[in-house]
KOLPA-175650 format. One record per residue (C-alpha): x, y, z; residue number from 1; residue in three letters. Coordinates in steps of 0.25 Angstrom, whole numbers. Layout:
N
     c1     c2     c3    k    r
      X      Y      Z  NUM  ALA
...
This chain:
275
     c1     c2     c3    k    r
      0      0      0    1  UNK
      6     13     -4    2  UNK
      5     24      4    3  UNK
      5     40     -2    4  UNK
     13     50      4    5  UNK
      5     61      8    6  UNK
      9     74     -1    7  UNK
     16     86      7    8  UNK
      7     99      7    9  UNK
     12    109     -1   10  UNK
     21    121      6   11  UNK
     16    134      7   12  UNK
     22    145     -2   13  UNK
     31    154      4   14  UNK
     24    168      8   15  UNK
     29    178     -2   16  UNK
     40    188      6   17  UNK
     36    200      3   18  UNK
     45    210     -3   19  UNK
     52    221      4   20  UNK
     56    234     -1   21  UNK
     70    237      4   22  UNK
     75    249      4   23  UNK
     84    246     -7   24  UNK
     71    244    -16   25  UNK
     65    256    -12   26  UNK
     77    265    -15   27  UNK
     78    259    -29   28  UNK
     64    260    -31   29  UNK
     65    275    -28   30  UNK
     78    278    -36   31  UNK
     70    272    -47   32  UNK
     58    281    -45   33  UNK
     65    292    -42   34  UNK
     72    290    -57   35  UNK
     59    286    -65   36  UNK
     52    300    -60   37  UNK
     58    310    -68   38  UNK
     55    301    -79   39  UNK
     41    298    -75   40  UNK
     38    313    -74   41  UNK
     44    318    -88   42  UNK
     35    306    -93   43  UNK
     23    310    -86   44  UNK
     23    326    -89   45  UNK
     25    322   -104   46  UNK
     10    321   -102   47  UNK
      8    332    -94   48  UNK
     -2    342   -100   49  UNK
      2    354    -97   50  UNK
      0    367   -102   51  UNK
     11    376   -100   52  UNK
     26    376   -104   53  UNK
     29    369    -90   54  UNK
     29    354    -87   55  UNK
     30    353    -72   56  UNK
     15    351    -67   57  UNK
      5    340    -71   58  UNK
     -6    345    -78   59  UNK
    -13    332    -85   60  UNK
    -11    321    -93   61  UNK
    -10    323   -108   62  UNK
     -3    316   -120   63  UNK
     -2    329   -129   64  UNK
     11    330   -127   65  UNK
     15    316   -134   66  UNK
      7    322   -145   67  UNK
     14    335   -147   68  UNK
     26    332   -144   69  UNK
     35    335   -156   70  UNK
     28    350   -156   71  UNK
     39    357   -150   72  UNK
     49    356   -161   73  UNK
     62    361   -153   74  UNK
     60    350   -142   75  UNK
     59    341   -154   76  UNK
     71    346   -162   77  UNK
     77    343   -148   78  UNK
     74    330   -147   79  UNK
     78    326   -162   80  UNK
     92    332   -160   81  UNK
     93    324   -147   82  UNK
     88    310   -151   83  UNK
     96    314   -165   84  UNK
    109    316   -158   85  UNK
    107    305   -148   86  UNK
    106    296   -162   87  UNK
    118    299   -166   88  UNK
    128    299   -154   89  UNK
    121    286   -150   90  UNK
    125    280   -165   91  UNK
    139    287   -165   92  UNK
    144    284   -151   93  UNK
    137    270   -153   94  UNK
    148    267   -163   95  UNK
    160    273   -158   96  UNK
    157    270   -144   97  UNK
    153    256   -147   98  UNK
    168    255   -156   99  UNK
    174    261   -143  100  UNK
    168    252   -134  101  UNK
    173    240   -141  102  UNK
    187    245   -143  103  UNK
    189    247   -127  104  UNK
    182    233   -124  105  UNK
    189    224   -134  106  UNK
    201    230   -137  107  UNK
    216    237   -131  108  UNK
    222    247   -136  109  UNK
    228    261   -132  110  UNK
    222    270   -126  111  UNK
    210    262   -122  112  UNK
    211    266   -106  113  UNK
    211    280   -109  114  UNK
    198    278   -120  115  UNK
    190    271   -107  116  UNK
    196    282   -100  117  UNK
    190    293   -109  118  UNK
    176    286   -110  119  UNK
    175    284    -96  120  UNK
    177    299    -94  121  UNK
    167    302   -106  122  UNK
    157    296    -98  123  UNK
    160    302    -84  124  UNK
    164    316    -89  125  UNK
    151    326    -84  126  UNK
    144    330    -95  127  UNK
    145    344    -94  128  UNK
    161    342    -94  129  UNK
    159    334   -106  130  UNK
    149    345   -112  131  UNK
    158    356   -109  132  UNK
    171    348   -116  133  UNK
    163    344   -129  134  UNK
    158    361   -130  135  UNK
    173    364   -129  136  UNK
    177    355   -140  137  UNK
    167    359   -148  138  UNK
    169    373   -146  139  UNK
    184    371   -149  140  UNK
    182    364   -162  141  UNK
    172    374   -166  142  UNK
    161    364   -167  143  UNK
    147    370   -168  144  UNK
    137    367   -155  145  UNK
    126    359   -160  146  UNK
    120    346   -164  147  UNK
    134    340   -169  148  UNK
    141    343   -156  149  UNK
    129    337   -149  150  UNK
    131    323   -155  151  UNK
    146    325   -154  152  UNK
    146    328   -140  153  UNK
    136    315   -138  154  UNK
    144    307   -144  155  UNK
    155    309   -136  156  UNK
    150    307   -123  157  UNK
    141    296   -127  158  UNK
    153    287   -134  159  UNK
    158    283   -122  160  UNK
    146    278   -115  161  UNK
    143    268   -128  162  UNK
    159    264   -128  163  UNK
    160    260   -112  164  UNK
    145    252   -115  165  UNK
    150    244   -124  166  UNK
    165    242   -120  167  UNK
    157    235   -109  168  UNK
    149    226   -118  169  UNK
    161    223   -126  170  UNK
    169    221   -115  171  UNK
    160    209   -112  172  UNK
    161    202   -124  173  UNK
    167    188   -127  174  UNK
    180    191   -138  175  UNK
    179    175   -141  176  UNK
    166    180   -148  177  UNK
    172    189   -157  178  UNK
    184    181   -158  179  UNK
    174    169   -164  180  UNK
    168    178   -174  181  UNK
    183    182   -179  182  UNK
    186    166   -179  183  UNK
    173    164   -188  184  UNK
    179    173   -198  185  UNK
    172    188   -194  186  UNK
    178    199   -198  187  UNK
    178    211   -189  188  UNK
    168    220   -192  189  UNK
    159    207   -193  190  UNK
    164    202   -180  191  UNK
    161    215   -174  192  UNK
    147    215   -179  193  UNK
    143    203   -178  194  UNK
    149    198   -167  195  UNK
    153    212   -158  196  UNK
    143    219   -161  197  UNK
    130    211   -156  198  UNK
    138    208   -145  199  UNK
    140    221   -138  200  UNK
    129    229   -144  201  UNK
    120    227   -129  202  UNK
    133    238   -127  203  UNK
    131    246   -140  204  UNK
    118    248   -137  205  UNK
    118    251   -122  206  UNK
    130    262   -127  207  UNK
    120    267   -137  208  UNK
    109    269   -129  209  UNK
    116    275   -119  210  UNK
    122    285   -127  211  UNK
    108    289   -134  212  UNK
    103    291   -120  213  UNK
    116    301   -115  214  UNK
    115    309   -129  215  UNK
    100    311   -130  216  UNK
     98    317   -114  217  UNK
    112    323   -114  218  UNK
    111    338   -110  219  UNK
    125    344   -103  220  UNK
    133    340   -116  221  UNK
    123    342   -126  222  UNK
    120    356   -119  223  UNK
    135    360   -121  224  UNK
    136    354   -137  225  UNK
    122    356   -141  226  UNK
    123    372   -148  227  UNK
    111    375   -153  228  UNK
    105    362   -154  229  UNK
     95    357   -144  230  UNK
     93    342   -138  231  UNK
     83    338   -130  232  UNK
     90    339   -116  233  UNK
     93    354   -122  234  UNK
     79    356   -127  235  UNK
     72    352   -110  236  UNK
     83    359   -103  237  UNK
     79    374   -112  238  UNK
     64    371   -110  239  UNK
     67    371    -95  240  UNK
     67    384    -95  241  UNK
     54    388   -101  242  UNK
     47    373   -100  243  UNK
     48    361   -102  244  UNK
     36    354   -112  245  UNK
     29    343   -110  246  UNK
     34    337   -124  247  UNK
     49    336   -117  248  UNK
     43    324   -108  249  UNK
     38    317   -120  250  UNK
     50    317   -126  251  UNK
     60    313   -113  252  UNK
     47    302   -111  253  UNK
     49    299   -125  254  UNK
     65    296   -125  255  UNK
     63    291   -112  256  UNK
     52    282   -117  257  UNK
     62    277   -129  258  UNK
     75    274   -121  259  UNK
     67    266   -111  260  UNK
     64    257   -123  261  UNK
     77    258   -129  262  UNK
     81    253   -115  263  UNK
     71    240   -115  264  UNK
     73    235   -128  265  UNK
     89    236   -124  266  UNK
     87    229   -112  267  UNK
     77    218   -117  268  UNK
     88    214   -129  269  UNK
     97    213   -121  270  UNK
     92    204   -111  271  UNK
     87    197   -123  272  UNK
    102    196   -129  273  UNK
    107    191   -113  274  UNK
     97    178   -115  275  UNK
């Protein structure tokens, strides 16, 4: 006669623990929100209806100013010459910077101590040092202020921001890769672009967008090399003075709107590539 072995009752979950806010937590939570609000309210007076040339009081809800938002034509002209500029500098310094970056990662050769040295203080220098050096050079070379020495001057202090990025990405890499490619029977500039290339552009594009963010906001430098011609930062800091439209939130929500995609679609390709 067999006998069944009673079954054992089932154990109780574990209560759930609640969690805590520490007091780490909360500073962070603060920090974060203490960052986001100047954001929040440039994006919220973008719909503000107000009725005189100042922006500062809430005075309804209104989306007219999405709808006329191109109808002053100098803040406009502004914000061409600045997302123009930005264009360019980010496609030069791409190039040099991203050649740059590659030389000091992969190879040796003279001077290379003094080249980091030189890039590093690019990028610690104050801006208005910086601003007031370029003005002086132009000035001595009798270069006339104005949209060339604009894109010049972002060039410069935007190459080395692109060249340390990716020095560290190529850093990384693995020379047997390179070096299998060479054994295969690539040449060169097909090594490099089908090989080098893919491999550190994660650092080419990280370098480019950082660079299209520090020309299209930039004001100290711009404001030293601009002449006559007006960028957006220009064009808000002026309209301080007699009042700042509502159209000028649009815009900042509307870049801000953009480089937060940018930033996603970035970030999800290259979790996708780490897979």
């Amino acid at each position: 006669m067999t006998t069944i072995a009673p079954t054992a009752a089932p154990r109780p979950a574990p209560p759930r623990r609640r969690r805590r806010i520490s007091g780490l937590h909360l500073y962070t939570l603060l920090v974060i929100a203490w960052l986001i609000l100047p954001i929040a309210i440039m994006i919220l007076f973008g719909f503000n209806d107000t009725h005189s040339k100042q922006n500062f009081q809430w005075q309804g809800f209104t989306f007219k100013w999405y709808v006329h938002l191109f109808d002053k034509e100098d803040l406009t002209t502004a914000v061409v010459n600045s997302l123009m500029i930005a264009l360019l500098s980010t496609a030069i310094t791409t190039v040099i910077g991203t050649f740059a970056g590659i030389a000091l990662g992969r190879h040796r050769f003279r001077g290379k101590g003094a080249t980091n040295l030189v890039l590093f203080m690019a990028i610690s220098c104050p801006e208005i040092v910086m601003g007031a050096s370029l003005l002086s050079m132009f000035v001595t070379f009798n270069l006339p202020r104005g949209y060339l020495t604009i894109l010049l001057a972002h060039v410069m202090f935007s190459i080395a921001f692109v060249a340390v990025t990716v020095r560290a990405r190529v850093v990384g890499l693995d020379p047997a890769v390179e070096e299998a490619a060479q054994d295969l029977g690539a040449g060169p500039w097909t090594r490099f672009r089908l090989v080098t290339l893919p491999m550190i552009m994660p650092g080419v594009v990280a370098g480019a967008l950082l660079a299209f963010v520090l020309s299209i906001d930039d004001f100290v430098i711009t404001n030293f090399t601009s002449g006559s011609t007006i960028t957006f930062p220009l064009w808000i800091y002026g309209s301080t003075r007699t009042g700042t439209p509502p159209q000028v939130n649009v815009m900042g929500t509307i870049i801000f709107a953009v480089g937060v995609v940018i930033a996603v679609v970035s970030a999800r390709r290259s979790s996708r590539a780490a897979r």
